[in-house]
C-alpha positions in Angstrom: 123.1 105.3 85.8 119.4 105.5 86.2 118.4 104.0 89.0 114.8 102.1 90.0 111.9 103.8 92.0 111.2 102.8 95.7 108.0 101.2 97.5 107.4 100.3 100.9 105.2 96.5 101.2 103.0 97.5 104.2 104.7 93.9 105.3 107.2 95.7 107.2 104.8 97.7 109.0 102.8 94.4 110.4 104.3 94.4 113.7 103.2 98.1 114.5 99.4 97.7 113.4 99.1 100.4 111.3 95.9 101.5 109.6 96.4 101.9 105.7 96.1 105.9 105.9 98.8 105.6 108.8 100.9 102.7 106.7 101.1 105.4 103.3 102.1 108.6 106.1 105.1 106.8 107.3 106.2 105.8 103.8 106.3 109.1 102.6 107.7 110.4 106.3 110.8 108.0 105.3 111.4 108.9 101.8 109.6 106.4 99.5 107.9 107.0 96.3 105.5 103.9 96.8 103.9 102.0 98.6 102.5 98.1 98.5 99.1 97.5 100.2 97.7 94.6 101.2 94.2 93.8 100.2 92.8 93.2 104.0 93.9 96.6 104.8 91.7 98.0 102.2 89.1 95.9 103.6 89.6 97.3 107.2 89.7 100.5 106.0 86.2 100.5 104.5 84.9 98.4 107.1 85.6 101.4 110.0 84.0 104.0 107.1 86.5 104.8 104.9 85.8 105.3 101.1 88.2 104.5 98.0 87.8 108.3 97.3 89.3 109.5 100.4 92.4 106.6 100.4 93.0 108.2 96.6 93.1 111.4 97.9 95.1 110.4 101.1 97.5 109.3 98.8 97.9 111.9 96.4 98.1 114.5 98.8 100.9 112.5 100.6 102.6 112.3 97.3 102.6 108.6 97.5 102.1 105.9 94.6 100.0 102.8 94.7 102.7 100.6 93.3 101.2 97.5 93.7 98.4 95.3 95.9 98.8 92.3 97.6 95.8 90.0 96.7 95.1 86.0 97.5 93.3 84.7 94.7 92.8 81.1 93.9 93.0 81.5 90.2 94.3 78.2 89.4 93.1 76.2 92.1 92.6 72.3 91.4 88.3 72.9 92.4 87.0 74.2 90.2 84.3 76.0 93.1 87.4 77.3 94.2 89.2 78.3 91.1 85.5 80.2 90.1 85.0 81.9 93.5 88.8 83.0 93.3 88.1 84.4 90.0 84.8 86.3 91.1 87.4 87.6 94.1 89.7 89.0 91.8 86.5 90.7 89.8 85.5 92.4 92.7 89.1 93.5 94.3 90.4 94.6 90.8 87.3 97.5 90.2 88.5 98.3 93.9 91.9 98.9 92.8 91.4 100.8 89.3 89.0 103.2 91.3 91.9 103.6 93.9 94.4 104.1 91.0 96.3 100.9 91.8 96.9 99.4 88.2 98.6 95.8 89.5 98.3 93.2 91.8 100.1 90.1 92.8 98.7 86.2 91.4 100.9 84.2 93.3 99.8 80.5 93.2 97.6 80.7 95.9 95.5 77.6 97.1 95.1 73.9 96.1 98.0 73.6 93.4 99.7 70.7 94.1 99.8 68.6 90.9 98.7 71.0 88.6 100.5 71.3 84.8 102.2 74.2 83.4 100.4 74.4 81.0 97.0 74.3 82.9 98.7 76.9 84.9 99.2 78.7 82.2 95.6 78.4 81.3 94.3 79.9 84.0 96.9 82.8 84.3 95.2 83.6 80.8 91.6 83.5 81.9 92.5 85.9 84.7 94.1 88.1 82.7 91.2 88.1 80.8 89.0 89.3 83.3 91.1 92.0 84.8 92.8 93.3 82.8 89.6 94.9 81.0 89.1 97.0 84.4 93.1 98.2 84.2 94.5 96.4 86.6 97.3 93.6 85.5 98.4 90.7 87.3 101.8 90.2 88.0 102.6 86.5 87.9 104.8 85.6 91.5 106.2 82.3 91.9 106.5 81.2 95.5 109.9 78.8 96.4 107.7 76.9 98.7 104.1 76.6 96.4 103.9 72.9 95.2 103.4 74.2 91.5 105.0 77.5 90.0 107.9 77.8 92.5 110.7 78.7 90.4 111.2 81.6 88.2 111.4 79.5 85.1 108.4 78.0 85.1 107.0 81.1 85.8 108.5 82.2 82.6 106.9 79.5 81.0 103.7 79.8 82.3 104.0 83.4 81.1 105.1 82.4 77.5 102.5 79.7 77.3 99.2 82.2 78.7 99.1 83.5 75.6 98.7 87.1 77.4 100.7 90.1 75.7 103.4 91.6 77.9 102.7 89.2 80.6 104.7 90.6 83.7 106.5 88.9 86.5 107.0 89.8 90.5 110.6 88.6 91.5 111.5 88.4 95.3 115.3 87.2 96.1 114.0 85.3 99.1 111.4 82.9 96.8 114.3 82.6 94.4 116.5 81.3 96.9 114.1 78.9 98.7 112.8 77.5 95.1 116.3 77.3 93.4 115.9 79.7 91.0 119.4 81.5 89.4 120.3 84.7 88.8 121.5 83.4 85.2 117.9 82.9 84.6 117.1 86.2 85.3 119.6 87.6 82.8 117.9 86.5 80.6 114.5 88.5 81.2 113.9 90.9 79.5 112.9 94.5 82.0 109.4 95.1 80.6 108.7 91.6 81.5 108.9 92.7 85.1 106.1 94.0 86.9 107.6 94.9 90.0 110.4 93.3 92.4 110.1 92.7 95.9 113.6 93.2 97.6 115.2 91.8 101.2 117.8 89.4 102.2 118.5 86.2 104.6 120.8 84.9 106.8 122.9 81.4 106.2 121.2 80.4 109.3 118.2 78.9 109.2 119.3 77.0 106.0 117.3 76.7 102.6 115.0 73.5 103.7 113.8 75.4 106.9 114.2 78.9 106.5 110.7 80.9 106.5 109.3 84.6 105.7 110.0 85.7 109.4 114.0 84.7 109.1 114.0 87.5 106.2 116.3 90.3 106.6 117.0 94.0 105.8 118.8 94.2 102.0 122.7 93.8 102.8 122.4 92.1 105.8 122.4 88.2 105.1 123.9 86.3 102.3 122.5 87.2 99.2 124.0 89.5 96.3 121.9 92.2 96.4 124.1 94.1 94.2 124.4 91.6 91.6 121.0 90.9 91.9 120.2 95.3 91.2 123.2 95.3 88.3 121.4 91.9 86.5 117.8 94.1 86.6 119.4 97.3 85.6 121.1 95.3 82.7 117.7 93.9 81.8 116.8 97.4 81.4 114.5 97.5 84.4 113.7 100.7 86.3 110.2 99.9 87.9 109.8 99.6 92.0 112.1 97.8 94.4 109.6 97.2 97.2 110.8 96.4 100.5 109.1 93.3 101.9 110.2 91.9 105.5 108.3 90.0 107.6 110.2 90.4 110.8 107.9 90.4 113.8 109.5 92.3 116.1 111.6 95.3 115.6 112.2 95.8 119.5 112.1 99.5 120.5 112.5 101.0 117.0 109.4 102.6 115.7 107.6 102.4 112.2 109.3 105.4 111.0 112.4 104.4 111.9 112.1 100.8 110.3 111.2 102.3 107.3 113.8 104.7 107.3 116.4 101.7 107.4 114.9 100.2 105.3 114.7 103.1 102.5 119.1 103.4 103.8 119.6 99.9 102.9 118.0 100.2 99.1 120.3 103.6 98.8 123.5 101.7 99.9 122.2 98.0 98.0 120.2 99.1 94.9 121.5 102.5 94.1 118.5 104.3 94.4 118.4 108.0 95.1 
């Protein structure tokens, strides 16, 4: 069967310290197709001299894809100071990221949420839309387990429906599912070109749900979750975009970078089925 493409989230990598040139040369040393940056490693980069020109080129010569960025923007913060300044942020990063070639980014609800409607959600999903997509860069609409507002995938689908943007896309991560209560039955019923990218790890029994964080995350196969089921219900929706690795394990003892992301690039073969 066809099987999905692979990214490396520069996530992994944290622990080593890795400039972004240096984060893109070990995921295409390991094998992966992709990788996921985070916005304050673009920063750095340009910061210490670096232009957007040479990361593009650094890039395409390594044969690597800018699958997706990693943003914070408070896009539907309760202030509206903060909701406007998030929304000028997002301005800014997005003509960063179409000049890079990086044609999404996450919109997690980031910020002061708590309280907030659905529908105001919703709202405000649309009016960023609005102003980036015009530059070619979508945002992919993440639900966090733990945000006070938009922590389950089906409110993200509702927030989606509601934003009155065409082909609104979702970021799915087993880990936010589990911790927010979402169901893989839910997900069955999502349609693949509703998804903009999915974020893939797994987690122990140990700590349990209530008190489990980012850091307890493991390699795909390794704790609990169905990581097959979870591949066969995507590949049933008829998706075939990224699978991106995201740990936040900070410490990986003697192994190096390479190494990590070798396993980790193992673990999709063995989990997901990729080639």
């Amino acid at each position: 069967m066809s099987t999905f493409r692979t990214a490396l989230n520069a996530s992994t990598l944290f622990p080593f310290r890795l400039t972004l040139p240096e984060q893109i040369r070990v995921a295409a040393e390991a094998g992966y197709e992709g990788i996921e940056f985070w916005m304050k490693d673009v920063d750095a980069y340009l910061e210490h001299g670096g232009t957007l020109a040479e990361l593009r080129r650094y890039a395409g010569d390594a044969g690597i894809v800018f699958a997706n960025a990693i943003a914070f923007w408070k896009w539907a913060d309760l202030d509206e100071r903060e909701r406007a300044g998030g929304l000028e942020l997002a301005v800014r990063e997005a003509e960063r990221l179409a000049e890079l070639g990086c044609f999404s980014a996450a919109a997690p609800p980031f910020g002061q949420v708590e309280g907030s409607s659905l529908e105001r959600i919703a709202d405000c999903y649309g009016e960023l839309a609005g102003r980036i997509r015009p530059l070619g860069v979508d945002p992919l609409l993440e639900f966090w387990g733990r945000a006070k507002a938009l922590s389950r995938l089906e409110e993200a689908i509702v927030v989606a429906d509601r934003s009155g943007v065409p082909e609104a896309k979702l970021l799915l991560d087993p880990f936010h599912m589990y911790t927010g209560g979402s169901s893989l039955e839910t997900l069955s019923r999502l349609s693949g070109d509703r998804i903009g990218i999915v974020h893939v790890n797994d987690y122990p029994a140990d700590p349990p749900r209530e008190t489990i964080q980012d850091r307890d995350r493991v390699f795909p196969g390794e704790g609990v979750f169905s990581g097959e089921r979870f591949a066969s219900t995507l590949h049933g929706a008829g998706y075939r975009g990224f699978v991106s690795l995201e740990l936040f394990i900070p410490d990986f003892g003697d192994r190096s970078a390479l190494e990590v992301a070798r396993r980790g690039l193992e673990a999709l073969k063995r989990i997901y089925g990729v080639q």
